[in-house]
C-alpha positions in Angstrom: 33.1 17.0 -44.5 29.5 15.7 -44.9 30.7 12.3 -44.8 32.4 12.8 -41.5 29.2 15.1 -40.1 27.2 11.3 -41.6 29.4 9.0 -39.4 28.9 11.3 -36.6 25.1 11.6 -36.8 24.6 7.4 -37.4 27.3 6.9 -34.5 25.5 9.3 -32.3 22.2 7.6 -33.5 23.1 4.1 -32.8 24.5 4.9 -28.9 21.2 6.7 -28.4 19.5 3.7 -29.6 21.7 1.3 -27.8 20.9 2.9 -24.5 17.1 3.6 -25.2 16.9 -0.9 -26.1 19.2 -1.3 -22.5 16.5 0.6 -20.4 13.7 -0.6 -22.1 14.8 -4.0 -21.7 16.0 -3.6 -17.5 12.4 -2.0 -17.3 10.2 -5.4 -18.5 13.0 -7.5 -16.5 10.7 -8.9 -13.4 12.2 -8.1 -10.0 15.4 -10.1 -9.0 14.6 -11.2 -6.3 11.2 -13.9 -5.9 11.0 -12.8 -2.2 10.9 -9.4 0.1 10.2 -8.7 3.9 7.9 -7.0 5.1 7.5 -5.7 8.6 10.5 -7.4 10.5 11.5 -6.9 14.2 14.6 -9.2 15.2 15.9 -8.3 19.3 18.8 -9.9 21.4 18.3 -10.0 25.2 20.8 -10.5 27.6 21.4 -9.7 31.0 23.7 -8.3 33.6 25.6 -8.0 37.2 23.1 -4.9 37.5 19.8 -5.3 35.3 18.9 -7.5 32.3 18.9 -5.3 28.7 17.5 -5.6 25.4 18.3 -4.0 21.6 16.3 -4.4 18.9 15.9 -3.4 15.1 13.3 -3.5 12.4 16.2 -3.0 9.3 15.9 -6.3 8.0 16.5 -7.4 4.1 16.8 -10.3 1.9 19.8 -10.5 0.0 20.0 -13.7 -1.6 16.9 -15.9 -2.7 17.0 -18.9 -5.2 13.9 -21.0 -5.3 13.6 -24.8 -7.0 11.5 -24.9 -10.1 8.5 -27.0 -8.1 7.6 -23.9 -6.2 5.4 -22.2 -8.0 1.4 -21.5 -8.4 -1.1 -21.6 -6.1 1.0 -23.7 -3.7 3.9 -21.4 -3.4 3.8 -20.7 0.4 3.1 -24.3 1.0 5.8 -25.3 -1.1 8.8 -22.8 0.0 8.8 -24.6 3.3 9.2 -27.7 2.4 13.2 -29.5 2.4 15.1 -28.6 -0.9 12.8 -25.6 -2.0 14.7 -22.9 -1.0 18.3 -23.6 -2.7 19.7 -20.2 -1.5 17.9 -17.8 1.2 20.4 -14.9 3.2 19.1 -12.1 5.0 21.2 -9.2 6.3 20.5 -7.1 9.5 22.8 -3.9 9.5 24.5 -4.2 12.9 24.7 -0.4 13.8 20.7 -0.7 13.7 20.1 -2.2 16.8 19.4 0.0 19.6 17.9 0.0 23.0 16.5 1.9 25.8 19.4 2.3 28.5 21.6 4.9 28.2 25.3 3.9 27.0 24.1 0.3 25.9 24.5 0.9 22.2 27.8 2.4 22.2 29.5 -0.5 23.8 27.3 -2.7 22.3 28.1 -1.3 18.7 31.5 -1.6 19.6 31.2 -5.2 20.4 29.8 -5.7 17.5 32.9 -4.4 15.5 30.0 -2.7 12.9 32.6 -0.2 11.6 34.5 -3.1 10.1 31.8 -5.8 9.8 29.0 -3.9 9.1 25.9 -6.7 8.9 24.9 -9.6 10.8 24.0 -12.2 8.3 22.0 -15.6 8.3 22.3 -17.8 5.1 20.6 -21.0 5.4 21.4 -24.3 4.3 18.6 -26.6 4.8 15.0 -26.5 6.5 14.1 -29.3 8.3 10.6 -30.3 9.8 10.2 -30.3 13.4 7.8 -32.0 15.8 5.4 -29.7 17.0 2.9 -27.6 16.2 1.8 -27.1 12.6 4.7 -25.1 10.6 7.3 -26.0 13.5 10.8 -26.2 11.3 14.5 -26.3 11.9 16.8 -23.8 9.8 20.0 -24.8 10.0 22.6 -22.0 8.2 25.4 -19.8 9.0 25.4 -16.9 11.4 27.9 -14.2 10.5 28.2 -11.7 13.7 31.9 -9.2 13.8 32.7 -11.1 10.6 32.3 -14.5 12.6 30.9 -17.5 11.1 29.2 -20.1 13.0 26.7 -22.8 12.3 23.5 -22.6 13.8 19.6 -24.3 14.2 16.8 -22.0 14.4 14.0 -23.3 16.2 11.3 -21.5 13.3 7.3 -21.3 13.6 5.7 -20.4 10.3 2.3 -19.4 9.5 0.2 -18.0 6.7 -0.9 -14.3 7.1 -2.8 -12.2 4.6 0.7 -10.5 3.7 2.3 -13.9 2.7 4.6 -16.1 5.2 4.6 -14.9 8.6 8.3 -16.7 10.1 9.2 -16.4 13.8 11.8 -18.2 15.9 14.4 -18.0 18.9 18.2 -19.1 19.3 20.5 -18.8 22.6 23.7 -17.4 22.0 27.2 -17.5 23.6 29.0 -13.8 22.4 32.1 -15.5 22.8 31.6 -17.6 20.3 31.9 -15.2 17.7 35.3 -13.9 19.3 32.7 -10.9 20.8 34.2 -9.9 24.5 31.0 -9.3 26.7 30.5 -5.5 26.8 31.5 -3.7 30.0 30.5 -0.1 31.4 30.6 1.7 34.3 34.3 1.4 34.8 33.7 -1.9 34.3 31.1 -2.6 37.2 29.0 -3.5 35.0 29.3 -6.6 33.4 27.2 -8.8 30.8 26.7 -12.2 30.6 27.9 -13.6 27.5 24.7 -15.3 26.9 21.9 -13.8 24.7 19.0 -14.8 23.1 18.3 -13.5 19.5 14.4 -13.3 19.0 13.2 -12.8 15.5 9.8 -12.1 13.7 9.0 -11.6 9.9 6.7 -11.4 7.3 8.1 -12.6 4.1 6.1 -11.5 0.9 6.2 -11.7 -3.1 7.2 -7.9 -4.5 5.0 -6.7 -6.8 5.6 -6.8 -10.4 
């Protein structure tokens, strides 16, 4: 009996201590991710037979970020720009999120958007590529996911140093139909949208703290 009361107390002892190392460890781990956003606003206009219309969001978050090994120090916002530094970079914008300011518009437009079965809009770039133009005037070239579409894309993108870290903003014209979305309809279908929108985004992308 005392042995078996031993093995229990050492076993018991060891799985505490096992877990107590794990947490301890995951606490001194830095943060997985090199980059975060800060405040974000991304907005699609379009317009219609009746009136032009607009939806926008701030829910905006980086999902995937790998950086090259030469981007680091003093330099690192200089440096994250330039081609080849970022070798992995998505962002995710939860499609339900977008809302506007005319009644009815973000129930058709939700429904579009399919966000019950596709529920983000994602970006993942694959290169960045200078641009003529004003100081940090670059092309992003990546993949647009929209209703669990994927297209390739350029991003005309503007950068600039802020106090906060990167500020990024840019514009891209979009054809709905190209991401097998059917322009949304209302009013017993008097309404009608053009299937032409242009996506407008704006963010500040910053180093988490440690």
């Amino acid at each position: 009996m005392a042995l078996r009361q031993f093995a229990r107390t050492a076993l018991s002892s060891t799985v505490a201590l096992s877990l107590y190392m794990t947490v301890a460890i995951a606490a001194q781990e830095p943060a997985s991710s090199p980059l975060a956003v800060g405040a974000s606003r991304v907005s699609i206009a379009g317009t219609s037979n009746i009136h032009a219309y607009s939806a926008a969001t701030s829910a905006l978050r980086v999902t995937q970020v790998k950086l090259a090994s030469t981007v680091l120090g003093a330099n690192f916002w200089d440096d994250i720009v330039k081609p080849g530094a970022l070798e992995a970079f998505e962002i995710a914008i939860p499609a339900a999120t977008l809302a506007s300011d005319k009644e009815g518009l973000d129930k058709n437009m939700h429904k579009a958007l399919k966000v019950k079965e596709h529920a983000d809009i994602t970006f993942r770039l694959l290169r960045l590529e200078p641009r003529a133009g004003a100081p940090g005037a670059l092309r992003g070239v990546g993949v647009l996911t929209v209703a669990g579409v994927p297209r390739e894309v350029a991003l005309e993108i503007t950068t600039t140093r802020s106090d906060a870290g990167l500020a990024v903003r840019g514009q891209i014209a979009l054809l709905m139909t190209d991401f097998g979305i059917e322009p949304p309809k209302a009013m017993l279908g008097m309404l009608k949208t053009d299937p032409k929108v242009t996506i407008t985004f704006e963010t500040v992308l910053t180093v988490p703290l440690t």
